[in-house]
C-alpha positions in Angstrom: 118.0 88.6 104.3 116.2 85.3 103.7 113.3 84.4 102.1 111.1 82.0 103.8 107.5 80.3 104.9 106.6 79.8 107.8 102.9 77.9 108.7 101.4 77.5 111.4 98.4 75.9 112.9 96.3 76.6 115.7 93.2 74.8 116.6 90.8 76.6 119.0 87.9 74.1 120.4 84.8 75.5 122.5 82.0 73.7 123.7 80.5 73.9 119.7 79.7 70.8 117.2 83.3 71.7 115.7 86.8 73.0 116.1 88.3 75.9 113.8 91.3 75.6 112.8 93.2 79.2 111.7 96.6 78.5 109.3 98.9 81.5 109.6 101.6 81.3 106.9 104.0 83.5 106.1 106.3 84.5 103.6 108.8 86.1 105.0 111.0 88.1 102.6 113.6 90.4 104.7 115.6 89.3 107.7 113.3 91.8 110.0 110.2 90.8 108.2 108.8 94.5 107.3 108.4 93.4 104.1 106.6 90.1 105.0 103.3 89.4 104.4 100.9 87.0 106.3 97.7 84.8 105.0 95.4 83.9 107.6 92.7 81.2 106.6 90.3 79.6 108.6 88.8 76.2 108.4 85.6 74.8 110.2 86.2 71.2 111.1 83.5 69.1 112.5 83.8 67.2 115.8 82.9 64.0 116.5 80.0 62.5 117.5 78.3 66.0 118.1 75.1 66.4 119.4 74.6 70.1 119.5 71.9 71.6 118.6 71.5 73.8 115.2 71.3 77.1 117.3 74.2 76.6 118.8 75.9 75.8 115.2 74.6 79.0 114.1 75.8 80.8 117.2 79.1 79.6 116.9 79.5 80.5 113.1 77.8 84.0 113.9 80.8 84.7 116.5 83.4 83.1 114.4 82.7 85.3 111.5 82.9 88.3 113.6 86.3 87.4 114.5 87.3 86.2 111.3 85.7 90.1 109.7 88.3 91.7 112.4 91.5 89.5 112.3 91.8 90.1 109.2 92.0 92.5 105.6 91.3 91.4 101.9 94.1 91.5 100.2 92.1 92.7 96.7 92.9 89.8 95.0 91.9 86.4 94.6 89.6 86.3 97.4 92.3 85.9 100.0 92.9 88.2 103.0 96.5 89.1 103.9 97.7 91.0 106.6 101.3 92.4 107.8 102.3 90.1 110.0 102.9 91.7 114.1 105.9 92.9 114.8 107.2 94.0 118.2 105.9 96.3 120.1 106.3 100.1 118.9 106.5 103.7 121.1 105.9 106.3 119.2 107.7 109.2 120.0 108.7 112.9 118.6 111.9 113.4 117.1 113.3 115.9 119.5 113.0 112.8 122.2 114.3 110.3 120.1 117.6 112.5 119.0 118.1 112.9 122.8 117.8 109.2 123.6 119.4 108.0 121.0 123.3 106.9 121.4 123.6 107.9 118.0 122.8 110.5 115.3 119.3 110.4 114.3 119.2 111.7 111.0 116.1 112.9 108.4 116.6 112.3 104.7 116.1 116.0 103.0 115.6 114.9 99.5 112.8 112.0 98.1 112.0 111.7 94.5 108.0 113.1 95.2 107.2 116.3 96.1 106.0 117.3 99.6 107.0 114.3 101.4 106.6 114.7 105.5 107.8 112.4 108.7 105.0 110.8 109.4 106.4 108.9 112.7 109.1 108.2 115.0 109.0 104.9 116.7 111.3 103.0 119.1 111.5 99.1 119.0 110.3 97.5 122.3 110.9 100.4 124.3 114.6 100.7 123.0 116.5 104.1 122.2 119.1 102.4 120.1 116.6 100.7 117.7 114.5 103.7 115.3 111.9 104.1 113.2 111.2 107.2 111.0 108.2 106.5 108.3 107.1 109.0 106.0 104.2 109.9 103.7 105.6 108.1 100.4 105.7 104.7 102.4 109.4 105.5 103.2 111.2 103.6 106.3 114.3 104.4 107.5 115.4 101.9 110.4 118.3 102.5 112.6 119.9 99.9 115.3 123.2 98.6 116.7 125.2 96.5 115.1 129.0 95.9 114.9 129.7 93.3 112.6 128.8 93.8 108.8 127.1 90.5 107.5 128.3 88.2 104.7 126.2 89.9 101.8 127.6 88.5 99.3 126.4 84.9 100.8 122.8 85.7 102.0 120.2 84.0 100.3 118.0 87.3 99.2 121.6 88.1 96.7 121.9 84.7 95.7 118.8 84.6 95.0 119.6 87.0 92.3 117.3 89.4 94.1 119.8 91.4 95.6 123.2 93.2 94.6 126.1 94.0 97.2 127.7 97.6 96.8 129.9 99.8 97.5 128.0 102.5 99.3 129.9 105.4 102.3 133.3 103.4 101.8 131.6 100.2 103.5 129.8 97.2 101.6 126.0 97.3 101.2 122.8 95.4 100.7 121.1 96.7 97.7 117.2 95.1 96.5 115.3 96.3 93.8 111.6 96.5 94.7 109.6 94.2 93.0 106.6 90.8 93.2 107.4 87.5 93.3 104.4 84.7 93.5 105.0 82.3 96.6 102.0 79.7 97.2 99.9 80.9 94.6 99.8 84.2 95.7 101.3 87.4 94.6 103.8 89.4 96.9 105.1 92.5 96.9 108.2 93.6 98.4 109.9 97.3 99.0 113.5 98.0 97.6 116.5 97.9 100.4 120.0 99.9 100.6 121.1 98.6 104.1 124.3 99.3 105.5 126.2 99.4 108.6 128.6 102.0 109.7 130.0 103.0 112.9 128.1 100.2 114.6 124.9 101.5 113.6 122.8 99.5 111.4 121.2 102.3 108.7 118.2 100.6 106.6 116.6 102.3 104.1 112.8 100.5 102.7 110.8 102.0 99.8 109.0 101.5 96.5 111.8 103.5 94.6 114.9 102.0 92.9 118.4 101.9 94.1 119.8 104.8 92.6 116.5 106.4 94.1 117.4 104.7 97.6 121.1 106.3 97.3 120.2 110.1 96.4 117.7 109.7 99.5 120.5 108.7 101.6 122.9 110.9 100.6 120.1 113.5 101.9 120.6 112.2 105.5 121.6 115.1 107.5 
C-alpha cells in the first residue's frame, strides 16, 4: 500500500470567450485504490482577446454547469464534491458462474459483526475469472486475485506510516489497517480497515469499516 496524490489537469477549449480547466486530484490511500478518493474542481479561465458575445457566455456556463451537476457528488462537507475515483471495468456476475470460472476457491464469509448481512454482488475485474469481487450490504469487500509472491509488508509505506501492522494470520504474514480519517489537502478522508494476505498464490483482501480483530473473525468465516 502507498499513500499518494496525484493531480491532474485538463483544459478543454470550445469556440467560447474562455477555457475550463477541470483539476482531478487524488489521494490515493491503498495500492488498488478502492479506498481512494478523488476531488474534481473546475475553473473558468478567460481567453484572450475574446469577442463573443454575452449569449454565448451564458450558453457556455449553462452547458458547463450541467456537466459539472453530473460529473460529480458533494462530498457533505465543506462545499467540495468528491467522487470515487474509476476503476476498471467491472462484470457482474452470479456466484454459481464465478465459482465455476474461477481457478480457485471462491469462498463467502458466514459470520459479520451486524445482523442480516447479504452478498450484494459478484464482479470480475476486466473481464478476468482470476480477479473477484464479492460486496455486501454492510459495505464489506472481499477481493480475490493471483499472486505468487508475498510483498515486503513490513517495508510498505501504509505500515511505516504507522498506519498499518503486519501479522501473523493462516501461518503466512499479513497486512493489517485499522479503518480510520486522515486530512490530506485540507480535506478530510476516510479510509476502510484491511487484512490482506496471500496464500496459495491467491491474493485474499478483506475492506471494511470494522476493526482487525473484526476483519479476522470474518475471515475465519470463509467457507
Amino acid at each position: 500500500m502507498a499513500l499518494g496524490r496525484l493531480r491532474c489537469y485538463v483544459q478543454l477549449r470550445w469556440r467560447f470567450p474562455f477555457r475550463v480547466v477541470v483539476i482531478r486530484e487524488s489521494a490515493v490511500l491503498s495500492g488498488d485504490a478502492m479506498t481512494g478518493r478523488e476531488e474534481v474542481s473546475t475553473m473558468f479561465v478567460a481567453n484572450r482577446a475574446s469577442g463573443k458575445s454575452f449569449s454565448a457566455w451564458v450558453a457556455a456556463a449553462l452547458i458547463l454547469g450541467a456537466i459539472a451537476a453530473c460529473s460529480t457528488t458533494p462530498s457533505g462537507s465543506g462545499g467540495s464534491r468528491i467522487k470515487s475515483p474509476p476503476g476498471p471495468p467491472r462484470r457482474q456476475v452470479s456466484l454459481t458462474d464465478a465459482k465455476a470460472a474461477a481457478p480457485f476457491a471462491v469462498l463467502v464469509p458466514s459470520y459479520f459483526p451486524k445482523t442480516g448481512v447479504t452478498l450484494t454482488g459478484v464482479y470480475q475485474i476486466a473481464g478476468s475469472a482470476s480477479d473477484l469481487q464479492l460486496e455486501f450490504s454492510d459495505g464489506t469487500m472481499l477481493s480475490y486475485s493471483m499472486r505468487s509472491e508475498t510483498p515486503d509488508w513490513a517495508n510498505s509505506s501504509v505500515v511505516k506510516s504507522g498506519r498499518g501492522t503486519v501479522l501473523a494470520y493462516r501461518g503466512v504474514s499479513a497486512l493489517a489497517v485499522e479503518p480510520g480519517d486522515q486530512v490530506i489537502g485540507g480535506a478530510p478522508h476516510h479510509y476502510k480497515g484491511t487484512l490482506e494476505w496471500i496464500q496459495g498464490g491467491v491474493d485474499y483482501t478483506l475492506y471494511t469499516d470494522y476493526p482487525v480483530a473484526e476483519l479476522r473473525k470474518i475471515a475465519d468465516s470463509l467457507r
